[in-house]
Every structure is written in C-alpha cells, then in structure tokens.
Residue frames relative to the residue before (quaternion, step in Angstrom):
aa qw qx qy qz dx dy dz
X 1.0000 0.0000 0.0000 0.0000 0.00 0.00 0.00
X 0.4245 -0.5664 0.6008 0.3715 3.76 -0.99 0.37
X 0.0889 -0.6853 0.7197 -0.0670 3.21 -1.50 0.83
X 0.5224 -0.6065 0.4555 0.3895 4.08 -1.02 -0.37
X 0.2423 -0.7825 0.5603 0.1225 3.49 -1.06 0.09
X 0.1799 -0.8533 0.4628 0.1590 3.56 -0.17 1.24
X 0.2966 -0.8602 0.3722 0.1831 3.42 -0.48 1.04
X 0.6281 0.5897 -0.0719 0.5025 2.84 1.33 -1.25
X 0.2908 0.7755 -0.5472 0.1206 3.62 1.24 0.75
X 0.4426 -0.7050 0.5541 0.0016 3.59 -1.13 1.86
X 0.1251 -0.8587 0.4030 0.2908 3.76 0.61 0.74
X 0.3604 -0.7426 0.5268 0.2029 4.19 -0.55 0.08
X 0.0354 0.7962 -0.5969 0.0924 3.41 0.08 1.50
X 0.7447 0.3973 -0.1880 0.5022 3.95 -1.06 0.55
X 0.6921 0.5635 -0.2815 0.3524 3.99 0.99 -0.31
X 0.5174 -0.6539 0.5165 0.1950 3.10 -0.44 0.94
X 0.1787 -0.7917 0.5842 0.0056 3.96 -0.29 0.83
X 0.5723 -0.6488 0.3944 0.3099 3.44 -0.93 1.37
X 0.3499 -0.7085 0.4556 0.4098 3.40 -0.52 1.26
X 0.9157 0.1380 -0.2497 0.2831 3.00 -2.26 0.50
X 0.4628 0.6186 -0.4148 0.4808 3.33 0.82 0.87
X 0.4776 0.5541 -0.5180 0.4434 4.09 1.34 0.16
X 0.4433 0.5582 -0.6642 0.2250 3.95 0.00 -0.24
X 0.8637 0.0936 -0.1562 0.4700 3.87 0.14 -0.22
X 0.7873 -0.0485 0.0973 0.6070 3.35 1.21 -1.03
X 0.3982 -0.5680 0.6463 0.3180 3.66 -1.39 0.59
X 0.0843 -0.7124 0.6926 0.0751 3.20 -1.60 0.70
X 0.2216 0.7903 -0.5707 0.0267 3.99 -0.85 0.21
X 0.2446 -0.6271 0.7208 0.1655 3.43 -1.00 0.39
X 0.0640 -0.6634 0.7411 -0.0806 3.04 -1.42 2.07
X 0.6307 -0.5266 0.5484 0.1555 3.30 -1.89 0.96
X 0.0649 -0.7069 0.6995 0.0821 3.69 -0.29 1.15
X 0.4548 0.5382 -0.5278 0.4742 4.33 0.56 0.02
X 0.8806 0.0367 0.0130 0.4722 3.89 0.45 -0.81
X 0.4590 -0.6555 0.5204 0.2980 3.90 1.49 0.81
X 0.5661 0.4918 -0.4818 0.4533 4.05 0.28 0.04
X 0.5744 -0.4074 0.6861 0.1826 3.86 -1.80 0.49
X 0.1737 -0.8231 0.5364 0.0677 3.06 -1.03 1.09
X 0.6547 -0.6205 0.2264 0.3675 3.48 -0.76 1.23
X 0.0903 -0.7269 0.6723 0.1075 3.92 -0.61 0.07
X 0.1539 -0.6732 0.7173 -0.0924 3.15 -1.49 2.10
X 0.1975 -0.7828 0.5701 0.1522 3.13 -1.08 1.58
X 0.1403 0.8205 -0.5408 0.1209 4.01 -0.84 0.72
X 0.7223 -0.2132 -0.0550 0.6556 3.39 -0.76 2.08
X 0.8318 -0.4792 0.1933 0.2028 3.56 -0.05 1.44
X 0.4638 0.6493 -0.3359 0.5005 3.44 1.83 0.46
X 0.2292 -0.6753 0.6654 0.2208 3.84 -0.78 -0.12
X 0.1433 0.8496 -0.5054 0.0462 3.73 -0.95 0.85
X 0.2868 -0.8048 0.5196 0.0112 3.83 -0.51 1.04
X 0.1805 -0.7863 0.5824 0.1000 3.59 -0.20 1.47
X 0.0710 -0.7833 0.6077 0.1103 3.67 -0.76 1.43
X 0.4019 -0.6749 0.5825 0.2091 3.46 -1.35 0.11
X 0.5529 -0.5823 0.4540 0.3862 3.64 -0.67 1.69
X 0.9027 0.1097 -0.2306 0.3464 3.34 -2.01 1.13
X 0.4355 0.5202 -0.5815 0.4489 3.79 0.87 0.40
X 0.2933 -0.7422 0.5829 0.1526 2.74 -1.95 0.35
X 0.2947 -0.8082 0.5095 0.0208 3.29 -0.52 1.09
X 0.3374 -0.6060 0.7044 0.1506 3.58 -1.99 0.73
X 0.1251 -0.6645 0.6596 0.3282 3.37 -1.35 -0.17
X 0.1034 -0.7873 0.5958 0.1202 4.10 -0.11 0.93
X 0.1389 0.7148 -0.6796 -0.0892 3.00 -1.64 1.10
X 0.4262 -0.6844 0.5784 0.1237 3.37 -1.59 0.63
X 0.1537 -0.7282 0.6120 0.2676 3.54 -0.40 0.84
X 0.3281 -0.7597 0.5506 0.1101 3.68 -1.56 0.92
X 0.5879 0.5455 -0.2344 0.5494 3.61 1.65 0.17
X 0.5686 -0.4508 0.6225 0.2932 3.37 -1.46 0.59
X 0.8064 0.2658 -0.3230 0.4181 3.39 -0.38 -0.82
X 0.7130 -0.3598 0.4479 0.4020 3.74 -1.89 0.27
X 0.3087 0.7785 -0.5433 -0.0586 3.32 -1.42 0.42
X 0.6068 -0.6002 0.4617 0.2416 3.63 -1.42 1.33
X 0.0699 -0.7214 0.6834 0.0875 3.52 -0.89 1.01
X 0.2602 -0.8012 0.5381 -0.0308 3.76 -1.23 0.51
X 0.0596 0.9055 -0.4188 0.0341 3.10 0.86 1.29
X 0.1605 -0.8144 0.5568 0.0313 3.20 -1.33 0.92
X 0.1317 0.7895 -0.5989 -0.0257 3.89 -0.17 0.76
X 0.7780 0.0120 -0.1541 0.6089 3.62 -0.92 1.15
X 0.5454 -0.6392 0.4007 0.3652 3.58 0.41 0.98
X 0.1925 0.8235 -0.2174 0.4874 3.14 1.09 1.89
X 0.0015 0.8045 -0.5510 -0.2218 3.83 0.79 0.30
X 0.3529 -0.7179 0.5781 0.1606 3.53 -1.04 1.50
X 0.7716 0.4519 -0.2211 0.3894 3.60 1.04 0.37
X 0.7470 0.1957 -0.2275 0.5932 3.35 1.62 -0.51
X 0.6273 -0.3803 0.4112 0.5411 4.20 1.12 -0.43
X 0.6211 0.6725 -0.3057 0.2617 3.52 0.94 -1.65
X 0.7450 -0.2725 0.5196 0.3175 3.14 -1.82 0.88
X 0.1617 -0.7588 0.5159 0.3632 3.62 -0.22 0.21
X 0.0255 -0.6829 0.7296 0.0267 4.08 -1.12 0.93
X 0.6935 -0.4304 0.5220 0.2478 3.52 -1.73 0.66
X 0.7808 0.4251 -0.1992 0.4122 3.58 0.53 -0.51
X 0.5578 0.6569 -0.4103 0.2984 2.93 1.25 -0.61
X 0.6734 -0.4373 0.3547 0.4790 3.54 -1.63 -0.63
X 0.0374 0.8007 -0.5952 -0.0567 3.61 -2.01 0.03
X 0.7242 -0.2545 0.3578 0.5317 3.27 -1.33 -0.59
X 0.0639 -0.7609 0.6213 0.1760 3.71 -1.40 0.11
X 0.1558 -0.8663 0.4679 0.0793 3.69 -0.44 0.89
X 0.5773 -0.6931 0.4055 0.1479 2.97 -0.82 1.30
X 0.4854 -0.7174 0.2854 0.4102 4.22 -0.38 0.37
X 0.8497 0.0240 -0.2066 0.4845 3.34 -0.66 2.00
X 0.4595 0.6115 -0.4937 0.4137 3.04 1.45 0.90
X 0.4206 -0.6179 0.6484 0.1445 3.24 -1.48 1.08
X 0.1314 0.6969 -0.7045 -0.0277 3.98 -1.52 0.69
X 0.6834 -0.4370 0.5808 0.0681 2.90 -1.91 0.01
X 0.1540 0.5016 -0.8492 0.0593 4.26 -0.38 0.65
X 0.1166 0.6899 -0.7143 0.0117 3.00 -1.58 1.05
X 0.7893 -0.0095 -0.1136 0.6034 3.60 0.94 0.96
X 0.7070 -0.4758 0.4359 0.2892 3.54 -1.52 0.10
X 0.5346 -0.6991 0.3883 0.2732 3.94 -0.20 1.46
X 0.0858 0.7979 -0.5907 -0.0843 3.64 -0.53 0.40
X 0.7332 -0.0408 -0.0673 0.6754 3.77 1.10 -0.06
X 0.7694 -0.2551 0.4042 0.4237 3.60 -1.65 -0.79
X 0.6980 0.5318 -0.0386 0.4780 3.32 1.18 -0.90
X 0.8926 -0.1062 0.0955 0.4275 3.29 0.53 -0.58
X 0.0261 -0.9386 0.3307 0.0945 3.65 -1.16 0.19
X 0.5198 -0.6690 0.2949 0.4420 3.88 -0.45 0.45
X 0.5060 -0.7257 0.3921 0.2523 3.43 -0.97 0.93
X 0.5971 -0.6538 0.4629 0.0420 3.19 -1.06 1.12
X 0.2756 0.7116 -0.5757 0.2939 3.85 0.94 1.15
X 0.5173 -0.5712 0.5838 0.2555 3.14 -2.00 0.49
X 0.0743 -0.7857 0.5990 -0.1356 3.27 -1.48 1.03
X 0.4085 -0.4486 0.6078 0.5123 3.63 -1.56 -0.17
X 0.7076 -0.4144 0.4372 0.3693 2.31 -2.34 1.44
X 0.5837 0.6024 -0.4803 0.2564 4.10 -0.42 -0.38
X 0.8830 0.0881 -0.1724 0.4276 2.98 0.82 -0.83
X 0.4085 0.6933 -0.5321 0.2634 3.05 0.97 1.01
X 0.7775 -0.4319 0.2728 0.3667 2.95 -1.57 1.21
X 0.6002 0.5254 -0.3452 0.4944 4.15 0.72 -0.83
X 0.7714 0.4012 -0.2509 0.4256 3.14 0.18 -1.56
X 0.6163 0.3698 -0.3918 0.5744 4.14 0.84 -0.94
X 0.7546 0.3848 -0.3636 0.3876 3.97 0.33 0.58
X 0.7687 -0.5044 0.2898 0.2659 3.14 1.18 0.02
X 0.6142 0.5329 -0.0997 0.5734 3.03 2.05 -0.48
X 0.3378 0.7892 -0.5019 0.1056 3.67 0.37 0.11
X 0.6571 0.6052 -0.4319 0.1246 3.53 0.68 -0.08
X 0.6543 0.5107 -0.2130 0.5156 3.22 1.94 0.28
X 0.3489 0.7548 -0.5178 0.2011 3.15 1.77 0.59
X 0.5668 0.5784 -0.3847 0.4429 3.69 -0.81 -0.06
X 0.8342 0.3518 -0.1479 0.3981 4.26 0.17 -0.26
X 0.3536 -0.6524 0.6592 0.1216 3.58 -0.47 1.64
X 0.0662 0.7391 -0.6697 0.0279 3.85 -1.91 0.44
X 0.1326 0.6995 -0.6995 -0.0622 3.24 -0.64 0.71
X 0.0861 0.7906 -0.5777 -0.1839 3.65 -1.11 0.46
X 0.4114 -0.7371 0.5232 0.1169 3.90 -0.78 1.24
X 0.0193 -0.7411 0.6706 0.0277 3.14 -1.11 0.91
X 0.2556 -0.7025 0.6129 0.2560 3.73 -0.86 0.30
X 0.5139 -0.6573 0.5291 0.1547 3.12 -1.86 0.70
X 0.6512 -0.5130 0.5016 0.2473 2.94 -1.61 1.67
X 0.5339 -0.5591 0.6006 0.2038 3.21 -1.73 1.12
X 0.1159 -0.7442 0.6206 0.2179 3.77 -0.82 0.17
X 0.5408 -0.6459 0.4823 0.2402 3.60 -1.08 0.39
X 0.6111 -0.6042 0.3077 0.4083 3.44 -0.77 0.05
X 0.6766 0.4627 -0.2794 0.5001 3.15 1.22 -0.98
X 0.8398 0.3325 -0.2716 0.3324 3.37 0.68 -0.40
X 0.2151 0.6648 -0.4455 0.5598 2.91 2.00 1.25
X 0.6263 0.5177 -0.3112 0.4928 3.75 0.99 -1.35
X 0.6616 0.5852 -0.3151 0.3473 3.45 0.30 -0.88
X 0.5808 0.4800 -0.2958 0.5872 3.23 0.68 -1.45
X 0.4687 0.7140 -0.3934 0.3401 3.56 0.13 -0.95
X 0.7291 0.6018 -0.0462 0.3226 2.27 -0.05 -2.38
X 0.6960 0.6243 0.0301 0.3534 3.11 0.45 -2.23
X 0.7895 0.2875 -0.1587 0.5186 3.53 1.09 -1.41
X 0.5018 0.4999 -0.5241 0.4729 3.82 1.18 0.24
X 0.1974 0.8855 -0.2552 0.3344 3.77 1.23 0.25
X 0.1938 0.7142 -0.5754 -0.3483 3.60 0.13 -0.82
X 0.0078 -0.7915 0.6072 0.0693 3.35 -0.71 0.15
X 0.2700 -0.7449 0.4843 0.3711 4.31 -0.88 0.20
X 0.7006 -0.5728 0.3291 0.2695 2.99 -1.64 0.68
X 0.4366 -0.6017 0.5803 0.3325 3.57 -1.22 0.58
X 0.4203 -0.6204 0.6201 0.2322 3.24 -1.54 0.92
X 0.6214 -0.5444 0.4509 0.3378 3.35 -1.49 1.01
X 0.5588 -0.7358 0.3052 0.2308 3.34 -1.52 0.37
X 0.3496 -0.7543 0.3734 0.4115 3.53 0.12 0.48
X 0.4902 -0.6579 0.5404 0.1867 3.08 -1.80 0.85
X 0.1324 0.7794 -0.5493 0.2707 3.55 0.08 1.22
X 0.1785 -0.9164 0.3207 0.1594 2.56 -1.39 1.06
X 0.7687 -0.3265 0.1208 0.5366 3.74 -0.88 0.12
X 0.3390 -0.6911 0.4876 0.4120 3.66 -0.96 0.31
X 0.6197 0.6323 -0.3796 0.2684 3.72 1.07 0.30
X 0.4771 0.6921 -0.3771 0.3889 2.96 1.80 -0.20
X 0.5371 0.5630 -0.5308 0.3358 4.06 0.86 0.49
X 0.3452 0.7083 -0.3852 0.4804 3.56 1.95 -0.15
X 0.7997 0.4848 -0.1555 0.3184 3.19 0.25 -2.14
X 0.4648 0.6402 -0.3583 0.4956 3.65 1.62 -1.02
X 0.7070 0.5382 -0.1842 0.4203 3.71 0.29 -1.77
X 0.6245 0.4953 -0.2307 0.5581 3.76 0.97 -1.23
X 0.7454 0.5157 -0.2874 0.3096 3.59 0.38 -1.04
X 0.7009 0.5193 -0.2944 0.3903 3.06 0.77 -1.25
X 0.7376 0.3639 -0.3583 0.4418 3.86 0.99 1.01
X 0.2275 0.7400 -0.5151 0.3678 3.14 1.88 0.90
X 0.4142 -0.5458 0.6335 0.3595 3.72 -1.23 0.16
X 0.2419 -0.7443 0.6202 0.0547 3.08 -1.44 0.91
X 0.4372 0.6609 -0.5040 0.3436 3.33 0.90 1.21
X 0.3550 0.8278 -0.2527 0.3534 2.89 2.15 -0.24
X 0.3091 -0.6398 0.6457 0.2795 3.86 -1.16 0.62
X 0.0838 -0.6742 0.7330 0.0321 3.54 -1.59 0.75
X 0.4067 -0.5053 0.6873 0.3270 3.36 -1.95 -0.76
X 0.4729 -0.6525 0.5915 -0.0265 2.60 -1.59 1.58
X 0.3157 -0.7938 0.4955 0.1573 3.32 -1.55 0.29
X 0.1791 -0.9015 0.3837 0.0891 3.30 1.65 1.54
X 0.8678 -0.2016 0.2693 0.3658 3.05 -1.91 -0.79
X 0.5582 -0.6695 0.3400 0.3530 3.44 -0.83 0.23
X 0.0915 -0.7722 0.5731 0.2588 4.61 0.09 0.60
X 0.4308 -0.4308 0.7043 0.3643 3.49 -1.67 -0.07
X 0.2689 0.6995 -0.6382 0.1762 3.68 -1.04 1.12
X 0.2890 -0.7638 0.5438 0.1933 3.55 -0.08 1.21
X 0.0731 0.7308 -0.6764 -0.0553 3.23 -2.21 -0.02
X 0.0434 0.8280 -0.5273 -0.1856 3.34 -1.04 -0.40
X 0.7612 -0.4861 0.3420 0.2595 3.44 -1.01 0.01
X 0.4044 0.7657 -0.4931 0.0837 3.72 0.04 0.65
X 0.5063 -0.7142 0.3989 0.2728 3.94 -1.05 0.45
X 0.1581 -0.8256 0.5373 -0.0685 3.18 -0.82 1.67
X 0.2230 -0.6053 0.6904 0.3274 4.40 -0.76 0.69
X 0.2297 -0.5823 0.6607 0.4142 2.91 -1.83 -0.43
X 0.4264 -0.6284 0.4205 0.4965 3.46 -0.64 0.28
X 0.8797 -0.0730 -0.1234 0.4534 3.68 1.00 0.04
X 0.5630 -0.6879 0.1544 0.4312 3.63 -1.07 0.30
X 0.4662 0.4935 -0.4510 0.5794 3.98 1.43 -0.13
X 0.3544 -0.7852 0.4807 0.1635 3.28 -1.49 0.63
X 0.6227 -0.6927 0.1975 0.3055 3.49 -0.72 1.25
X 0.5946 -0.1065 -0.0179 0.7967 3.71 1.45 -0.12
X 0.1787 -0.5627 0.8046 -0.0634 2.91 -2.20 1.00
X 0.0281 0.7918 -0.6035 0.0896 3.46 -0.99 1.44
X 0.3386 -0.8922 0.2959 -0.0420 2.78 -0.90 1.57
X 0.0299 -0.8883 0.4489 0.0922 3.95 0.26 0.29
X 0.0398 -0.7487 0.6389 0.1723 3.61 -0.94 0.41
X 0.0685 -0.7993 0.5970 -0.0030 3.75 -1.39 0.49
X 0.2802 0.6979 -0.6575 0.0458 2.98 -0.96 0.66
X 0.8636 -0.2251 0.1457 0.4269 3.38 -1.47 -0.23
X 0.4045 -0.5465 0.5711 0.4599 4.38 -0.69 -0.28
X 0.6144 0.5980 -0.2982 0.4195 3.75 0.82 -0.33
X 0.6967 0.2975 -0.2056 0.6196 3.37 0.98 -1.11
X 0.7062 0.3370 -0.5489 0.2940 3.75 0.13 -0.50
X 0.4644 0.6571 -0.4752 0.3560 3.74 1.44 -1.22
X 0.6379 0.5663 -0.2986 0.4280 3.98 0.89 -0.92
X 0.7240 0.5570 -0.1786 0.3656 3.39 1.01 -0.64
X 0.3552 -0.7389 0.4207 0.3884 2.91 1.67 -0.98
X 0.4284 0.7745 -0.3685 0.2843 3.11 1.65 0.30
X 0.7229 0.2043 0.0172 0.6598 3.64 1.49 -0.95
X 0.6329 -0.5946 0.3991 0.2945 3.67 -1.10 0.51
X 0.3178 -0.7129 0.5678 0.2615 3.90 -0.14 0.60
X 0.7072 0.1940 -0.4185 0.5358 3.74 0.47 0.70
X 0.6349 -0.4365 0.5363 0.3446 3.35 -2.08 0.19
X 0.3425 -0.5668 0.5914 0.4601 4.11 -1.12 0.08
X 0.2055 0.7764 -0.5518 -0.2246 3.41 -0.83 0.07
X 0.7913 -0.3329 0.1915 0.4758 3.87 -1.06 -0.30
X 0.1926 -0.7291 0.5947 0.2787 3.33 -0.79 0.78
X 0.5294 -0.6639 0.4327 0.3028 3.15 -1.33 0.67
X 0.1235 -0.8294 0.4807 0.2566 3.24 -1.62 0.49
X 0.5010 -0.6959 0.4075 0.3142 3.19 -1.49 0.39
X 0.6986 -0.1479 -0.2542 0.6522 3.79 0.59 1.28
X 0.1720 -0.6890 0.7040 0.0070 2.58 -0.82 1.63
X 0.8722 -0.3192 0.3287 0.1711 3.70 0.82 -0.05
X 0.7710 0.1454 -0.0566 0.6174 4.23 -0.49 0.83
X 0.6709 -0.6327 0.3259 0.2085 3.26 -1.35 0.03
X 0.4757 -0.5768 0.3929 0.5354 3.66 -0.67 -0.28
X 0.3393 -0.7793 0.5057 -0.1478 2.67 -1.82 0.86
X 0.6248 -0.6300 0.2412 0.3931 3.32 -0.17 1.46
X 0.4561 -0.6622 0.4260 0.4148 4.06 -0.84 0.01
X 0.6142 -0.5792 0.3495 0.4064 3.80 -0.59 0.43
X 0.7038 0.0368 0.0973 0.7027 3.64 1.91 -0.98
C-alpha cells in the first residue's frame, strides 16, 4: 500500500519516552509552547498528559528497531494524515531504522501542515467535522515490514526499469459513519480539551511503498488528554505541585541576612 515518508526526521536527544512503549517504538508528546516533554500520569492502566488550552504540541516518535517501520497516527480518533475516521490500516508516516520524527500537526499536502494545539472540544478539528466522540485520545499504532524474498526483490527490480505512471495520492475522506458520530456528539461536554487545526508549518514528505508484515499491529500506544483542571477533577493527577521538602541541616554555616 502507499503510505508517507517523513523526511525531515528531527532526532530527540534528552527525552524521556512514554514508559513501556520502547518494544518497537518510543512515543511522547512534546510541548512546542515551551520545547519541554510532557509529563505522563499512569491511572487504572491508562497513560494521561494534562495540556493547557492554546499550546502547541508534537507527537515524537523514535523507532527502536533495525528494520523500517509504519507509524499510524491517530488524534481524536482522527487520521493526522489522511482526514479519515481513524482505522489501523489506514495510511502514515514511515520511519526509517532509529530514526526519530516529529507529527507536529494534521497533513494538508506533501509540503506542509496544520498545527496541532489544544482547545475546547468545539473547536477541535473532530468536533468542527462532525466527529467528537473521540475527542480527548493520542494513538500511534506500529506495524513492521514484511520481509521480501530475493526473487521477489528481482522482480520489483525488474519491474522498476519499467516506465510506468504515478499513482495519485489518496484522498482524505471521510467515513460514511461519521453521520452517527455527529448525532452522538452533540451530548459530549464541552468542557473537554481537543486538537485544533492551527496555523499552517512547512514539513516536507514524500511517498514511498511499505508491506506490513501483518494485518493487527505490532504495538499500539495509547494517550489520553485533557485539561489539568478536569483530570485534577477526576482524580486522575494530584491537585498540588511536588515540591522540595525541607531539610533540617542542609549544611555550612550561618550567614549574614540578605537586608
């Protein structure tokens, strides 16, 4: 199947990497408002990130394998690359071995894309389409690539001294179930954080062909998000900061007053 090909792969030194999520790839969701990784809270077996209306955000992944592999992103249950309902099969990003990239927004050509900020559910991209019942939930799901034989390495070969004409990209349509999802939505709460559909980045790509070695993908990583307000409500995160506990000798001598 045709799939995308980040070129522009931005490597990610110093980041903490959503725990248990290296068997094939690192996933993390970094703050482009403040260039810092964003914390991950684990609760009843979920992983959740408390964003803050109007940042912008990345979704970074790191492939952890030698071999090529196909990342499927999904933001509000959302393909961040074709428009689509998000489905496992669909298309994505393909990462080269031990390359690190960058989703930093929602694909609008070969060239370039819409930035990826938190928002009320309203104006997230889902919800201004019709889709809101999955606002609120980051996905990436990885598939690894089919081994090719030799001979059918020759072929291709063979095949590509061919001319042959190019396939047109796929269109970003959406599901025909999504007149359900409209009907369902319109009783979501709308205190809710989503993704936006921000400003427009320069982010090349291009087009290259990828197997999977099968059709379930080999890890699927999940994120939830919503506001620090609504999860702190949930019981999802502590309602205070950690800070230093004081000690009682910390040490050296006394010291004049400052005034």
């Amino acid at each position: 199947m045709r799939t995308m090909l980040v070129l522009l792969l931005a490597l990610l030194s110093g980041c903490a990497s959503v725990a248990d999520a290296g068997r094939l790839a690192d996933v993390q969701v970094l703050n482009r408002t403040t260039g810092q990784p964003m914390e991950t809270y684990r609760h009843q077996g979920r992983l959740y990130i408390a964003g803050n209306p109007g940042d912008r955000y990345a979704i970074a992944l790191r492939n952890a394998s030698a071999g090529r592999v196909l990342a499927v992103v999904s933001v509000d249950g959302v393909n961040a690359v074709t428009g689509e309902t998000a489905a496992a099969r669909q298309s994505g990003y393909v990462l080269s071995p031990w390359s690190s990239a960058e989703i930093r927004g929602w694909r609008k050509s070969l060239d370039d894309v819409a930035a990826f900020y938190f928002t009320a559910l309203p104006d997230s991209y889902a919800a201004r389409t019709g889709r809101p019942d999955n606002v609120g939930v980051i996905g990436v799901a990885l598939f690894r690539e089919r081994a090719v034989p030799r001979a059918e390495l020759e072929l291709k070969a063979d095949l590509a001294r061919r001319p042959a004409a190019a396939a047109p990209p796929a269109s970003g349509s959406a599901g025909e179930g999504d007149a359900g999802a409209l009907a369902r939505g319109k009783q979501a709460r709308e205190e809710r954080l989503g993704t936006g559909h921000g400003e427009r980045i320069a982010d090349a790509t291009r087009y290259t062909e990828f197997q999977r070695a099968g059709e379930r993908p080999d890890q699927v990583v999940t994120l939830h998000y919503d506001s620090r307000a609504n999860l702190v409500a949930r019981g999802i995160i502590p309602p205070y900061a950690v800070l230093p506990q004081p000690q009682a000798f910390p040490g050296g001598f006394v010291a004049d007053p400052y005034n």
